[in-house]
C-alpha positions in Angstrom: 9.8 -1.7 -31.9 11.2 -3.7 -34.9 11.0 -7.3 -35.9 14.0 -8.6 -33.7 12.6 -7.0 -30.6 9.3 -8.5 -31.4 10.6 -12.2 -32.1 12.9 -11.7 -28.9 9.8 -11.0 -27.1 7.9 -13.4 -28.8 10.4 -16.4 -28.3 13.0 -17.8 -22.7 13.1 -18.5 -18.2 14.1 -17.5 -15.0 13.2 -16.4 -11.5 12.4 -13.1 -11.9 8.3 -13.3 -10.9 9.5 -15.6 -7.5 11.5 -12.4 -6.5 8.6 -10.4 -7.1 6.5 -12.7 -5.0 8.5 -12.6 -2.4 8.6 -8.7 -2.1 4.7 -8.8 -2.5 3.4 -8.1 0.7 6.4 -6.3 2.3 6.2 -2.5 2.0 9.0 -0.7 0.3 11.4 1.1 2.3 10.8 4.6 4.1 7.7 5.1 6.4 4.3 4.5 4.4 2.3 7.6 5.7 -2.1 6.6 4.9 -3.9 9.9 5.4 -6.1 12.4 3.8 -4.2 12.0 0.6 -5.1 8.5 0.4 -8.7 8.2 0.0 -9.3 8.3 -3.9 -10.0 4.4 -4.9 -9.9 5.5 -8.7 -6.3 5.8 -8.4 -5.5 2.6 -7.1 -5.2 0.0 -10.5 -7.9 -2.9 -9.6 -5.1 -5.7 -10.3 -3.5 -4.1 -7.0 -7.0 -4.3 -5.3 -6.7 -8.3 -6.1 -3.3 -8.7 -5.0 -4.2 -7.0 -1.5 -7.1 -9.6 -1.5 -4.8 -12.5 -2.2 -2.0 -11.1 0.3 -3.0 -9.5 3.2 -4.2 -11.0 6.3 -5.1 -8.1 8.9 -5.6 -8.3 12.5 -7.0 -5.5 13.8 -7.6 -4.9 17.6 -10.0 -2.1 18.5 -12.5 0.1 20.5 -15.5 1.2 19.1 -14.0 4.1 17.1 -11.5 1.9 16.0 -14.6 0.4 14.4 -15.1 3.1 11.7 -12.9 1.3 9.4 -14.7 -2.0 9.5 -18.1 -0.1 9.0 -16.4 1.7 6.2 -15.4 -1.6 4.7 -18.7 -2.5 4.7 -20.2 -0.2 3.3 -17.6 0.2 0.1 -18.4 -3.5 -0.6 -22.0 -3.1 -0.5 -21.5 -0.3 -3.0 -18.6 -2.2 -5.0 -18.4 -5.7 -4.6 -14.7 -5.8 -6.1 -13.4 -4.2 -2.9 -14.7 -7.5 -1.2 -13.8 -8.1 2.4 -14.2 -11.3 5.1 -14.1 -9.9 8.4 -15.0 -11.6 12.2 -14.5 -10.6 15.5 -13.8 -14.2 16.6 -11.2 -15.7 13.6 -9.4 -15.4 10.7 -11.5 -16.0 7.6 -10.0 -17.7 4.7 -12.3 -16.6 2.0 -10.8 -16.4 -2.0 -11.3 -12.6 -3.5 -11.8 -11.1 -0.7 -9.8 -8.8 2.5 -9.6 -11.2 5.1 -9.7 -9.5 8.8 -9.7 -10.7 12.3 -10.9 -7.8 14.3 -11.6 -8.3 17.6 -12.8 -5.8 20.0 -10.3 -4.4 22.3 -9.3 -2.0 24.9 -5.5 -1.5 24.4 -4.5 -3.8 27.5 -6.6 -6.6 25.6 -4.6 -5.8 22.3 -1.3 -6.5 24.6 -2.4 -9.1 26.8 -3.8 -11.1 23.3 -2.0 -10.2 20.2 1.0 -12.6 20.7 -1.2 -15.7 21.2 -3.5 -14.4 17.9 -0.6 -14.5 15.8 1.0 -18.1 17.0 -2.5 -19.0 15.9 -2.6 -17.8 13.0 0.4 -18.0 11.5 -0.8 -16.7 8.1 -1.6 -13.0 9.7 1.3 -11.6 8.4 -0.2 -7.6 9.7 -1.7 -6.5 13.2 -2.6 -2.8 13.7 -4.4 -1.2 17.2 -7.3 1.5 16.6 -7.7 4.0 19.4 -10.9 5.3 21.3 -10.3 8.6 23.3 -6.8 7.0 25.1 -5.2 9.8 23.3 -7.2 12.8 25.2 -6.0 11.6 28.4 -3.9 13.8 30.6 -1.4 10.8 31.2 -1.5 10.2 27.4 2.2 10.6 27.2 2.8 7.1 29.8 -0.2 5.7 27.6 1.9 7.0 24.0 5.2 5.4 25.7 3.8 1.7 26.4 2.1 1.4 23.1 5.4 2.1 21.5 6.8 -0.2 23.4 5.0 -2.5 23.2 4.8 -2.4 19.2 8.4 -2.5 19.5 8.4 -5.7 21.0 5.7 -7.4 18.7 7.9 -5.9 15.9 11.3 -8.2 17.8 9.1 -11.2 18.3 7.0 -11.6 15.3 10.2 -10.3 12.4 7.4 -11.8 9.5 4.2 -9.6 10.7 4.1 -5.7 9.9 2.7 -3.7 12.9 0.9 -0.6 11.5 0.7 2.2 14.1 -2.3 4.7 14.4 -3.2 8.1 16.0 -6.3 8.3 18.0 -9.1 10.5 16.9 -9.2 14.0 16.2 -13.0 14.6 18.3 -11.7 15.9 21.5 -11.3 19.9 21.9 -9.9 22.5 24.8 -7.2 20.8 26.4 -7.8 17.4 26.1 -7.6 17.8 22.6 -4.1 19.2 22.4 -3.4 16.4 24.4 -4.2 13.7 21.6 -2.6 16.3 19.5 0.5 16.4 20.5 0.0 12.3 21.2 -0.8 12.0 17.1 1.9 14.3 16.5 4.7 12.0 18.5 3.1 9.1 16.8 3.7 10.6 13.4 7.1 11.7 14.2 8.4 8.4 15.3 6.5 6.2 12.2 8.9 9.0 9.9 12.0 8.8 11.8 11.8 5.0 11.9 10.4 4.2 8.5 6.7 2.2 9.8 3.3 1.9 8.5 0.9 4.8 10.2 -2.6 4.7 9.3 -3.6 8.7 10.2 -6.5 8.2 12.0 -7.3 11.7 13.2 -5.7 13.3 10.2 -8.7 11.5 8.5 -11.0 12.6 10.7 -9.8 16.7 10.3 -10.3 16.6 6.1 -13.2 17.0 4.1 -13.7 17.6 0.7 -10.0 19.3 0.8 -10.4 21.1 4.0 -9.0 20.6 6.9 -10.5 22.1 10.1 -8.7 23.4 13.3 -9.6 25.1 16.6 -7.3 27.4 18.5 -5.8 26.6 21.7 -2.9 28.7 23.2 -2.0 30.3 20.4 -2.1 26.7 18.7 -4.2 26.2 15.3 -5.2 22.4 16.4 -7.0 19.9 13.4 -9.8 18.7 15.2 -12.7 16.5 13.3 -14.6 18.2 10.5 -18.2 19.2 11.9 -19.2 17.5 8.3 -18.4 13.9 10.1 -20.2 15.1 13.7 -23.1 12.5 14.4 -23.4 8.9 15.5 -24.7 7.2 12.7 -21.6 4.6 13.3 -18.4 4.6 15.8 -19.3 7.8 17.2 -19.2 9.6 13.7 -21.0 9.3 10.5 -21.2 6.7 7.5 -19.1 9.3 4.9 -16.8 9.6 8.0 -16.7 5.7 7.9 -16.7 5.6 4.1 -13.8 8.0 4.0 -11.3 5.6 6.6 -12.4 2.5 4.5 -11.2 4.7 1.6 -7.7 4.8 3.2 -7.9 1.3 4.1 -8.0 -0.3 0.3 -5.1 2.5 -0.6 -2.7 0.7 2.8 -3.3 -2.7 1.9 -2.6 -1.6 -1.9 0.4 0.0 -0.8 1.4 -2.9 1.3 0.9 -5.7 -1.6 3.2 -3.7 -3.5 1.5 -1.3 -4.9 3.6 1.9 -5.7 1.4 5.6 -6.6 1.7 7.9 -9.4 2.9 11.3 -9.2 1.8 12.7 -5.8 2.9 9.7 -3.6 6.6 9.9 -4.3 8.8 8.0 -4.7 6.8 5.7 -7.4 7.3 3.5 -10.4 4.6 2.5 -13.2 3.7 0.4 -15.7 0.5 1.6 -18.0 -0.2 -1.3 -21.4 -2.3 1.6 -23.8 -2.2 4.1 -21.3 -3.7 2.3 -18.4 -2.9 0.4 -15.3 -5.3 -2.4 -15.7 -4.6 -5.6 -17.6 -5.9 -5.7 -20.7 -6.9 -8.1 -23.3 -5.9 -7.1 -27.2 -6.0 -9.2 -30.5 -2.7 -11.2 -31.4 -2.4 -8.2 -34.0 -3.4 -5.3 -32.4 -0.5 -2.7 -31.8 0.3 -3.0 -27.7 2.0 0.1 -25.8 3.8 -0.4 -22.6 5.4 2.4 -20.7 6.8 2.9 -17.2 6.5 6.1 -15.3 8.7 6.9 -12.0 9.9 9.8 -10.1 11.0 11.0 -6.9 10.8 13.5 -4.3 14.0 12.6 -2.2 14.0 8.9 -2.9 16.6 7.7 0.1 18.7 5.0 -1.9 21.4 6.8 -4.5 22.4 4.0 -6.3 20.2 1.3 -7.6 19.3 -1.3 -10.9 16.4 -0.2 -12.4 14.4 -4.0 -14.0 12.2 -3.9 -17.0 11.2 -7.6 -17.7 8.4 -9.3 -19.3 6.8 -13.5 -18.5 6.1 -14.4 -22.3 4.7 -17.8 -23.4 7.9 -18.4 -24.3 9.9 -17.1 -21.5 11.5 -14.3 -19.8 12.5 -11.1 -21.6 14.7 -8.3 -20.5 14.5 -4.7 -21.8 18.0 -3.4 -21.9 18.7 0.4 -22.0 19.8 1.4 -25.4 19.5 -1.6 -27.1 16.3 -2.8 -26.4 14.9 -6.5 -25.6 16.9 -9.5 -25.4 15.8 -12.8 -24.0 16.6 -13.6 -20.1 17.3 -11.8 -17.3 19.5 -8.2 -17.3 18.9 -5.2 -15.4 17.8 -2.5 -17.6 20.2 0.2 -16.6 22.3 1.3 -13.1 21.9 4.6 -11.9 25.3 4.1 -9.8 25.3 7.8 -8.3 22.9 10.4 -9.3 19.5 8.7 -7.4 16.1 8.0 -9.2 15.7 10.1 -12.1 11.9 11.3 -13.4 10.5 9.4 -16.6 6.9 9.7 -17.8 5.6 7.1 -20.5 9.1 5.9 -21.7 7.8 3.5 -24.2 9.4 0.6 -23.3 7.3 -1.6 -25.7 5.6 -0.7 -29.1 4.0 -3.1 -31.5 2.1 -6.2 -31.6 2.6 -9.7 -29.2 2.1 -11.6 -32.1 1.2 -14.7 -30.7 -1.6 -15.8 -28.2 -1.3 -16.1 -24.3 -0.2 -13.8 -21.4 2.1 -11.3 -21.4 3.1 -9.6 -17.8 5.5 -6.8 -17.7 7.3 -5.8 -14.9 9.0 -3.3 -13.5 11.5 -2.9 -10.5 14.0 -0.8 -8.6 16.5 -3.4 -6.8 19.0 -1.6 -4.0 21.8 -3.7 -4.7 24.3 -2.9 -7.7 24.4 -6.9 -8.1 23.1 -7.5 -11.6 20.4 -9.7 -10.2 17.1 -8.7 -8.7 17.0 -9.7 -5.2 16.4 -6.9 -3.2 13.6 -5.5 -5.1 12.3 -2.1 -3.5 9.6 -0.7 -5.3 7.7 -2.6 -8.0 4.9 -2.8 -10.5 3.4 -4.5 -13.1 1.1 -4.8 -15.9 -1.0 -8.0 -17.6 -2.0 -8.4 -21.4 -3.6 -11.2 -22.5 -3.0 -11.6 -26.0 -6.0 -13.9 -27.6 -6.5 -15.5 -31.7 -8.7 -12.9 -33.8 
């Protein structure tokens, strides 16, 4: 980039990082699907980790299978203690840096009977998910599938600023009653897809390790059932990697949920990298910086939308404008009125050095509305240099 861009993006002030705030938190549109794909913590960019940590305030009603993910939690943090979590089964903690959780223990009448008096409690809770025992393998699972939806349904209508995040039961159960909580998973999944929610895949996690899924046959039905790698009762009626592998899944929801949006693989996505990686970074005032954004699509459901490219300077707000380049305040960086999101890996959007000391963030955005402002931000990331004196 040449001296005018530089001085442009060296030398301005707007809203743009209270939008972004506000759609922190709120997951993009079209259902959010956390299963077997989501379990590599190496892909998830540690400022996303932080911003879960700052964001998310989980209640989490369960049984004791349900309590896999708590002892998975556990255990990741005792390994890694930047995936830090505060969890009680009697309150909310309110601990800095860390996942805070309420998870009480709970039949799925309790969940119902005490949710609604939870969250007028705790108005900061701002997500509430149910985790299954063996409900599922019931042979009136489908009046037991039909009230939980309900029932979500109606915490959804009374509670419009907390996220319910649905769950299939296990995958343990075999013969009959396991086709039973297979075809109550599979209604689950159905309905989170058709009506764009959050659906942690319990007993899809429980079918998959190391890349293979296992199945047993019943009536001519191939049925997942859980991997005989995660049979024992170490923890929740399974074992620790069993654990390990849902906690896994749990960092990659809340990720997802702060904002977070995955490369390619987890489509649709957009990305920011500053010298070909996710993480902030700390350069010299001199040292050449190179920011790109990455994004792509595999049937991304909104046609028309402003795609945002902006940068918080010391000295203000920046814009990146598609041909032209930077230019100080706010503009959208180009409208893709018809054709839908387009693929772009590594478009160097920035290329040279910050020149003068302090921090840096660039962002990236796709807004729904045509509006030439950035108020209905869908899908969002961004990227921190610090730029410090030599």
């Amino acid at each position: 980039m040449g001296y005018r861009a530089r001085v442009y993006l060296a030398c301005y002030l707007a809203i743009f990082v209270c939008v972004f705030a506000g759609a922190a938190g709120n997951p993009a549109s079209g259902a959010i699907i956390i299963d077997h794909n989501c379990i590599d913590l190496s892909a998830i960019p540690s400022n996303w980790i932080d911003a879960a940590q700052d964001l998310i305030k989980l209640h989490y009603g369960h049984t004791s299978h349900g309590s896999q993910l708590v002892t998975g939690l556990q255990r990741i943090e005792n390994d890694d203690r930047s995936f830090a979590v505060a969890m009680s089964t009697y309150h909310l903690p309110e601990v800095d840096g860390a996942l805070c959780m309420y998870h009480p223990n709970n039949n799925p009448s309790q969940y119902y009977a005490n949710t609604q008096g939870i969250l007028d409690s705790n108005p900061q809770i701002n997500y509430s998910m149910f985790g299954w025992c063996c409900q599922a393998a019931e042979s009136d699972w489908e009046a037991i599938l039909n009230e939980y939806l309900d029932r979500m349904q109606a915490f959804e209508a009374a509670n419009p600023d907390v996220t319910f995040i649905y769950m299939t039961g296990n995958a343990q159960a075999t013969g009959e009653a396991g086709y039973n909580r297979y075809r109550f998973n599979e209604r689950i999944r159905q309905f989170c897809r058709d009506n764009n929610k959050v659906l942690f895949d319990f007993g899809d996690l429980d079918c998959w390790f190391d890349g293979e899924q296992h199945t047993y046959e019943y009536g001519g039905i191939m049925i997942p059932s859980e991997h005989p790698h995660f049979h024992g009762s170490e923890a929740g009626h399974t074992t620790f990697e069993s654990c390990e592998q849902k906690g896994r899944a749990v960092w990659w929801m809340v990720a997802r949920l702060a904002g977070w949006s995955p490369g390619p693989g987890q489509s649709p996505y957009i990305r920011l990298a500053a010298n070909g990686s996710p993480d902030s970074l700390t350069v010299g005032c001199d040292e050449p910086v190179s920011v790109a954004v990455s994004m792509g699509d595999a049937g991304y459901a909104t046609p028309a939308y402003e795609l945002w490219i902006a940068a918080d300077t010391p000295f203000g707000w920046f814009s990146f404008v598609y041909p032209t380049g930077w230019e100080a305040g706010l503009a959208p960086t180009f409208d893709f009125a018809e054709d839908g999101m387009v693929d772009v890996a590594n478009y160097p959007v920035f290329e040279g050095c910050l020149g003068a000391p302090g921090d840096y963030t660039f962002y990236a955005a796709l807004d729904t509305a045509l509006d030439d402002a950035p108020a209905d931000i869908d899908l969002w990331d961004y990227v921190a240099v610090h730029s410090a004196m030599q």
